[in-house]
DOLUM-734902 format. One line per 3 residues: their letters; for each residue x, y, z of C-alpha. Coordinates in steps of 0.02 Angstrom, whole numbers, plus 32768, in hexadecimal, padded with zeros to 4 digits. Layout:
a = X Y Z; ...
This chain:
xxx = 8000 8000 8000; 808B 807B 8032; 80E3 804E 7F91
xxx = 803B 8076 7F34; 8022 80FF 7F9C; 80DA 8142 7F5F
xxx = 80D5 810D 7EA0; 802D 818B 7E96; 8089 8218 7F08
xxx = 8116 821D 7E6E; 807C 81EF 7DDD; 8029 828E 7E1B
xxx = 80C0 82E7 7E2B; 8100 82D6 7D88; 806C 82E8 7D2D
xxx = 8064 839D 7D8B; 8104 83B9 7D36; 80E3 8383 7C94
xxx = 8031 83F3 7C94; 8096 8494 7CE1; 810D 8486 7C59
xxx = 8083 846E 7BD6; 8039 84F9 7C18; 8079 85B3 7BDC
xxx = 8089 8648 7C79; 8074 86EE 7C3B; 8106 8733 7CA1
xxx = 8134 87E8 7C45; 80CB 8864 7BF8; 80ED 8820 7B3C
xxx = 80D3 876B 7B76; 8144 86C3 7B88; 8198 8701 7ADC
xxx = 81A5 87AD 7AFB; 814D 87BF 7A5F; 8098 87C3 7A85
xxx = 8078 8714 7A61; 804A 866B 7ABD; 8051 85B9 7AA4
xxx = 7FA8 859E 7AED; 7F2C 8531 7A8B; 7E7C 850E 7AB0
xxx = 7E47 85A6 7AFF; 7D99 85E0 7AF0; 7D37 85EA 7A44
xxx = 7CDB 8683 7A87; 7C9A 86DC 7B28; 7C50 8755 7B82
xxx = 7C56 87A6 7C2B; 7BEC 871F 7C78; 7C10 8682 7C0B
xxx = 7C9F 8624 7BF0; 7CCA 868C 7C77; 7D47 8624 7D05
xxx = 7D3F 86CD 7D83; 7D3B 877D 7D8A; 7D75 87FC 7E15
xxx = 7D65 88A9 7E35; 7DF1 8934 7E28; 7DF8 89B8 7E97
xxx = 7E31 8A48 7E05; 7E6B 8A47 7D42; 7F2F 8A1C 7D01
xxx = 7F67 89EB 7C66; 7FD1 895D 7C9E; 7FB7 88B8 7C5E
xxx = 7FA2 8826 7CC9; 8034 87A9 7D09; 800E 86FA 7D00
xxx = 807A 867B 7D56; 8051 85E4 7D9F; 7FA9 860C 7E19
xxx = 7FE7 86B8 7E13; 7FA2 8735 7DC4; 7FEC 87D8 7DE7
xxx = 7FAC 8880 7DC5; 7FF3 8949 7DD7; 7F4B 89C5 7DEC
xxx = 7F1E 8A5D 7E4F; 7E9C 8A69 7ED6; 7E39 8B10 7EBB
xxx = 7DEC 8B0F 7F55; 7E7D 8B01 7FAE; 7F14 8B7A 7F4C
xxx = 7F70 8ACC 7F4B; 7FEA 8A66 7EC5; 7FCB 89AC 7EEE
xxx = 800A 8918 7ED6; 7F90 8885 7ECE; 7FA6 87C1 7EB0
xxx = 7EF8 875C 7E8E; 7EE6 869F 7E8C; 7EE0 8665 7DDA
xxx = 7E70 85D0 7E13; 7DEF 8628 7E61; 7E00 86D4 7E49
xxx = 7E13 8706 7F00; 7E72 8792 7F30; 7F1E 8736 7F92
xxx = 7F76 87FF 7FCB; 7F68 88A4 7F83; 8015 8911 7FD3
xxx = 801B 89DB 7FC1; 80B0 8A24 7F70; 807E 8ACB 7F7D
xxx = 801A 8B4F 7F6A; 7FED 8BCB 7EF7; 7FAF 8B81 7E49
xxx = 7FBA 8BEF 7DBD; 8005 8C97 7D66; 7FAA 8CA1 7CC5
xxx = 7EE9 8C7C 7CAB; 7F15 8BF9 7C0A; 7F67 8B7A 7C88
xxx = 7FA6 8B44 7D31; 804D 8B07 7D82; 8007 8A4F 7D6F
xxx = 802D 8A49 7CB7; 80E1 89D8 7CDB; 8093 891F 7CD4
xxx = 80FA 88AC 7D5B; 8163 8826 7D39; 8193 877D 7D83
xxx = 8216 86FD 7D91; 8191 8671 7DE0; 81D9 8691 7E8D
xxx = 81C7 8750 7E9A; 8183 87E2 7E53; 81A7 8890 7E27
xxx = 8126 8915 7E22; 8159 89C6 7DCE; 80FD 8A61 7DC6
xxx = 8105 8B0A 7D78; 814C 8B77 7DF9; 81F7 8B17 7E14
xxx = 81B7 8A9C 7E94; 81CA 89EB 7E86; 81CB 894A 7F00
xxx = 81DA 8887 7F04; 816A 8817 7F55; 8173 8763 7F7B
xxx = 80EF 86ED 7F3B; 8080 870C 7FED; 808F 87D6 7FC3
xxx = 813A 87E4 804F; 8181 886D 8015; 823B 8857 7FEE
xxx = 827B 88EB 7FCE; 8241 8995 7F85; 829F 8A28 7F3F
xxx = 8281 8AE5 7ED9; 82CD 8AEF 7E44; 8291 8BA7 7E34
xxx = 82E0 8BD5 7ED9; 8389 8B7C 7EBC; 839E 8BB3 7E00
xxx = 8336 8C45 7DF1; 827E 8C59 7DDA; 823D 8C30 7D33
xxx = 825B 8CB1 7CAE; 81C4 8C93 7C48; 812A 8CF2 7BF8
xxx = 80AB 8C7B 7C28; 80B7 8BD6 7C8F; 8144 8B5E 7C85
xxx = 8105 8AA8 7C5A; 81A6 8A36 7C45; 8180 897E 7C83
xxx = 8207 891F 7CD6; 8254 88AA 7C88; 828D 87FA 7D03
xxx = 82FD 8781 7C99; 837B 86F7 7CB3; 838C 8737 7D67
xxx = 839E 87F3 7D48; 831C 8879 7D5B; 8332 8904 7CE6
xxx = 82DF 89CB 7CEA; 82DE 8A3C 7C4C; 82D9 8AF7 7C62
xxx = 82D2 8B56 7BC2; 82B6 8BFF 7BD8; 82E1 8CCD 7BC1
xxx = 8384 8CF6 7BE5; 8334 8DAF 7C32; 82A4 8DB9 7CAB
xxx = 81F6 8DC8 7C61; 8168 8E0E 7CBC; 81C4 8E03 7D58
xxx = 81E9 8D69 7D4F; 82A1 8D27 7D39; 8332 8D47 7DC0
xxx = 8387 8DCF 7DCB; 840F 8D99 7E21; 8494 8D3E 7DA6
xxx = 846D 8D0B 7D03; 83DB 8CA9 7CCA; 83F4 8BF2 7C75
xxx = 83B6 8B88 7C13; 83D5 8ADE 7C5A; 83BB 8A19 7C6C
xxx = 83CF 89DA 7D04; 83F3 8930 7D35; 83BB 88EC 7DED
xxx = 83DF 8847 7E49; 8329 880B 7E50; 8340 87B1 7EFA
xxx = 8378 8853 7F61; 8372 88FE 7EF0; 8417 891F 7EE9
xxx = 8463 896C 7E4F; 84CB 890B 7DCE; 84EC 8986 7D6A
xxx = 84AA 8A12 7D29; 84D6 8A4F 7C68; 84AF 8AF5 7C29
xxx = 8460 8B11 7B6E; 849A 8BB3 7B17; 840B 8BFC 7A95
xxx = 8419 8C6D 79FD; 835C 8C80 7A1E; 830B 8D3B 7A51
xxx = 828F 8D66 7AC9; 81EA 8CE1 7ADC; 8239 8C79 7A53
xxx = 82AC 8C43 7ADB; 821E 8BF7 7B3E; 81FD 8B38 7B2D
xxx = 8161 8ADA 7B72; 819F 8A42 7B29; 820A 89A3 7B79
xxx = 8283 8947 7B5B; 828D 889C 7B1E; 8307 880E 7B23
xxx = 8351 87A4 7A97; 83B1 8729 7A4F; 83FA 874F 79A2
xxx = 8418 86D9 790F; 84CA 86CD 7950; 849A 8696 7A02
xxx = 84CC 8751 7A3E; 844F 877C 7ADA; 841A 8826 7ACF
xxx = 83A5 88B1 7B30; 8351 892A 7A99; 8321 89C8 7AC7
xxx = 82BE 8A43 7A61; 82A7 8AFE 7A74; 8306 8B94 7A5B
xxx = 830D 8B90 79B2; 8352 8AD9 7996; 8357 8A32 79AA
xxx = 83E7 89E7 7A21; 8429 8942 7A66; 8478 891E 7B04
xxx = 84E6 88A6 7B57; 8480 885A 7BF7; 8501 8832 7C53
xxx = 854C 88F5 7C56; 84DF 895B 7BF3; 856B 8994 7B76
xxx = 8517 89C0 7AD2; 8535 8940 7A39; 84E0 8990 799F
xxx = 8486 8A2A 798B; 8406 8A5D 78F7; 83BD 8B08 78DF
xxx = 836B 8B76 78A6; 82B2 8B74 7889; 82CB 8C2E 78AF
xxx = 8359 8C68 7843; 8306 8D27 7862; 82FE 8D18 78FA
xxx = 8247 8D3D 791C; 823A 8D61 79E0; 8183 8D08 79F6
xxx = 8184 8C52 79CD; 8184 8BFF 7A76; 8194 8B44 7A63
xxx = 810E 8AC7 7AA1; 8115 8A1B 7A47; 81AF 89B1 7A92
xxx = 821A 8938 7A0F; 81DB 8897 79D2; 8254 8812 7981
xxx = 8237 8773 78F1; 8299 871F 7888; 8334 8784 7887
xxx = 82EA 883F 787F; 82B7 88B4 791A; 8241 893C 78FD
xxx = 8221 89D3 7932; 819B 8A4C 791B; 81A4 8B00 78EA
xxx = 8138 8B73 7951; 8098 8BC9 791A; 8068 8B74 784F
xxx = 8130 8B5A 782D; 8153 8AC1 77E7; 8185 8A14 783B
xxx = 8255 89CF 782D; 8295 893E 782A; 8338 8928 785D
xxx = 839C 8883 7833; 83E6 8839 78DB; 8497 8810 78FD
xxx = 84C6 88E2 78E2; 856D 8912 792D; 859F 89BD 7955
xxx = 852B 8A67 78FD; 84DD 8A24 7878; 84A3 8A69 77CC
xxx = 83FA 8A56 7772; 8452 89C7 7722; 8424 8960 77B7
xxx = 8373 8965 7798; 8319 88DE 774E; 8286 8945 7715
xxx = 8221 89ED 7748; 816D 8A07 773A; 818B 8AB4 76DD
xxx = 810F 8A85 765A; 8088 8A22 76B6; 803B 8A9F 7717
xxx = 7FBF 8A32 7781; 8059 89E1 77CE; 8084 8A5E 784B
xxx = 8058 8A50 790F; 8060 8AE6 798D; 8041 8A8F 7A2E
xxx = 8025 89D1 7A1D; 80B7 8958 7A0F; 80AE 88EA 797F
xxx = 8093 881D 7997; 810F 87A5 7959; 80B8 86FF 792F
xxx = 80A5 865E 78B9; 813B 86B7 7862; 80F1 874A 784A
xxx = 80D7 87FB 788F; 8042 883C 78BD; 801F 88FF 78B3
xxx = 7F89 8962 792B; 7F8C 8A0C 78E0; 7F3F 8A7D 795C
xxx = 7F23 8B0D 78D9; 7F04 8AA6 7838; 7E95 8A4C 789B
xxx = 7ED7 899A 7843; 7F12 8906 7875; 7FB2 88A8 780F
xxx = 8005 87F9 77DB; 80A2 882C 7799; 8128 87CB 7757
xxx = 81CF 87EE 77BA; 8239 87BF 772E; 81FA 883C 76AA
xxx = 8176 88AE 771B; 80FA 88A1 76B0; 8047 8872 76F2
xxx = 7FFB 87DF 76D1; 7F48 882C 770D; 7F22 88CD 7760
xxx = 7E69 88C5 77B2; 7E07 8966 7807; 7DF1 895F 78C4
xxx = 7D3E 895C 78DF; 7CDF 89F5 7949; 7CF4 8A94 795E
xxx = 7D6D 8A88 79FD; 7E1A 8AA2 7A02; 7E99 8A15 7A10
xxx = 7F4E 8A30 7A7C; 7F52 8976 7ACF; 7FD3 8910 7A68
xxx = 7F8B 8874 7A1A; 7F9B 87CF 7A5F; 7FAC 8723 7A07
xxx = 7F77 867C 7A33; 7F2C 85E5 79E7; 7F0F 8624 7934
xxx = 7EC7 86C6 7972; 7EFF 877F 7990; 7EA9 87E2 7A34
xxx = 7E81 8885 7A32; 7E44 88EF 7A98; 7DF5 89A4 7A96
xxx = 7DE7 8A40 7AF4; 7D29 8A18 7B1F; 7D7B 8968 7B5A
xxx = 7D2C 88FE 7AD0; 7DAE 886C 7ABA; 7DAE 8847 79E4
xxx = 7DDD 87A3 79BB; 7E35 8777 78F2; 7E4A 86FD 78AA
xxx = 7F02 86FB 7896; 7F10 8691 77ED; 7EAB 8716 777F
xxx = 7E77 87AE 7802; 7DBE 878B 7811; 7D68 87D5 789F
xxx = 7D31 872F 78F7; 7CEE 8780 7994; 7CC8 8833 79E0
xxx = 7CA5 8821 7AAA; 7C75 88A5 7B1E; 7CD5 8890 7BB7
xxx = 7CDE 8950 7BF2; 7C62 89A9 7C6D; 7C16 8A57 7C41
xxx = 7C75 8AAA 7CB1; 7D0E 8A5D 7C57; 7D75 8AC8 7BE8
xxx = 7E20 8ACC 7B8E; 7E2E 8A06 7BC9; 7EF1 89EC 7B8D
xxx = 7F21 8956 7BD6; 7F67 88C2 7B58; 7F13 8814 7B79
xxx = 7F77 8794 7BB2; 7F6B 86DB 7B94; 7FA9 8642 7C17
xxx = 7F77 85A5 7C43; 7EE3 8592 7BBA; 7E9F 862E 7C09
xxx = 7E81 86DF 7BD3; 7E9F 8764 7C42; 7E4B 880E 7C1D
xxx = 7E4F 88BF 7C82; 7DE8 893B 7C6D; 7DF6 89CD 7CD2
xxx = 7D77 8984 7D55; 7D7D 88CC 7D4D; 7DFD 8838 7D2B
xxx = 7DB9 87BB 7CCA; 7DF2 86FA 7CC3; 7DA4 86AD 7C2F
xxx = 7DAF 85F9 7C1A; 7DAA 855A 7C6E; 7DAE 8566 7D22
């Protein structure tokens, strides 16, 4: 019996292993791939905010961070109104139920368009990371222990930017990395005025906050166009070369992880120097080319990986100069099946591309009249969307038909930003009231 007993204790055991590893976390804002895609298969044909429906919990303000998914975690960065508070929250991903909700801080916004919840967290499956707009960041345990906190406003200088910084943290092979990329004056009052003010990636030991090392990025960029909202992403080249990209400032750069010295460098989407275009939508990488968006209706580049040193327009691979529905001014594009995947906020499109040539294979219009800034997520066969007015859109990635348009937004909800995330064989959607887990429970 004890034998039996034991050969069922390891049966069970390993066939928990063999489902966790079969089953995707959603552990950054752009997903397991930091690309915006999942492996997940056999998730939900359709749904609404009661069916097919495994939970749903309250939130107690709006934030454009995206959910964390890992394990039975699910994490989440918001503001409570009531309270003038940034909080950090952790849900069950079982049952829904609220397992510790920690305040950072107080004080939740600057500018009426957003709030210092923007950053999404990140997590390493043993810890997580919470950042927010005014400098403040902390790391919690997976029972919400706090393990350390710091300001990055008060030890570098306060943000030096026009409206709301909204860089997420990025947490990878056992390094935690910020990305500051802003004026080099004060604007608005904002900026120190004390020493100079950097731009800057900054790499953390995960476990106990303290600095690795910290590299400063020099910009040719003037006045907002120095301001990035977008963050950075890690990858492996063609040549096995492990890299951090970076985007804003006028260019497109990759770093070394291990000390932050710059490798390559391509630039300019600016060559007049224009002192407005801010950058929102972060890098996205696929077989062998990186892109990065030009602000406002400029064009999309792709740059061919493996650059060393300041490179020339040589290095690109293609430009979308004369496709003008490829062009993005907030959402990061998707890389998956092979392909891209454009969300034009201001075309109001969505995009397969082909990275090898750039050319699109189908361009469909978004449907409704609301605006889209959430970057698109794919999983099994589909793209998700999802709207100011926080109606998720579901396409059909193969040939870009609508398949589904679902309300999942409250009237009270408005300029709903945050990108749906995908773990598990569940769908995790936030509007700026609710957190939805659609899906088997």
């Amino acid at each position: 019996m004890m034998r039996t007993r034991g050969a069922w204790v390891i049966a069970c055991a390993i066939f928990g292993m063999v489902a966790a590893a079969g089953a995707a976390d959603w552990r950054h804002w752009r997903g397991p791939e930091f690309n915006g895609s999942s492996p997940e298969t056999g998730l939900p044909a359709t749904w609404s905010k009661t069916k097919n429906v495994a939970w749903r919990a309250d939130l107690p303000g709006p934030s454009a961070a995206t959910p964390i998914v890992s394990g039975e975690h699910v994490f989440v960065s918001s503001v409570d109104t009531a309270k003038d508070a940034l909080l950090a929250m952790a849900f069950d991903r079982r049952s829904g139920s609220e397992r510790w909700r920690r305040t950072v801080g107080t004080g939740i916004s600057r500018d009426p368009k957003s709030n210092y919840a923007s950053p999404s967290p990140a997590t390493d499956g043993q810890l997580a990371v919470f950042l927010y707009g005014n400098g403040k960041t902390a790391a919690f345990d997976l029972g919400g222990r706090e393990l350390w906190s710091r300001d990055l406003a008060k030890e570098f200088g306060e943000f030096a930017f026009g409206w709301t910084y909204a860089a997420s943290p990025l947490l990878h092979d056992g390094r935690l990395y910020y990305q500051v990329l802003q004026r080099d004056v004060p604007v608005q009052g904002r900026g120190r005025t004390d020493g100079p003010i950097d731009s800057y990636i900054l790499a953390v030991d995960p476990k106990t906050g303290k600095d690795l090392w910290r590299h400063v990025r020099p910009s040719d960029a003037v006045a907002e166009s120095r301001e990035a909202f977008t963050s950075m992403i890690p990858y492996r080249s063609p040549s096995g070369r492990a890299e951090l990209l970076v985007v804003g400032g006028d260019c497109l750069t990759g770093h070394d992880p291990t000390n932050g010295d710059e490798l390559w460098r391509w630039g300019t989407w600016n060559p007049k120097q224009i002192g407005h275009w801010r950058l929102v939508p972060s890098p996205v990488a696929g077989q062998g080319v990186i892109l990065a968006c030009g602000p406002k209706r400029e064009p999309i580049y792709a740059v061919r990986a493996d650059g060393k040193g300041r490179l020339t327009d040589a290095a690109l691979a293609w430009t979308s100069q004369n496709q003008p529905d490829l062009t993005s001014d907030v959402p990061t594009p998707l890389f998956y099946q092979g392909d891209f995947f454009v969300l034009s906020d201001l075309r109001k499109t969505l995009a397969r591309v082909d990275p090898a040539t750039g050319k699109a294979k189908w361009i469909v219009p978004t449907p409704g009249r609301a605006k889209y800034e959430a970057s698109p997520t794919g999983a099994d066969g589909r793209i998700f969307l999802m709207n100011f007015a926080g109606e998720v859109v579901v396409v059909d990635a193969d040939d870009g038909r609508v398949m589904e348009v679902i309300p999942m937004g409250e009237e009270k909800d408005d300029n709903t930003r945050s990108t749906v995330a995908v773990a598990h064989g569940q769908i995790f959607v936030r509007t700026n009231s609710k957190l939805f887990c659609v899906g088997r429970r």
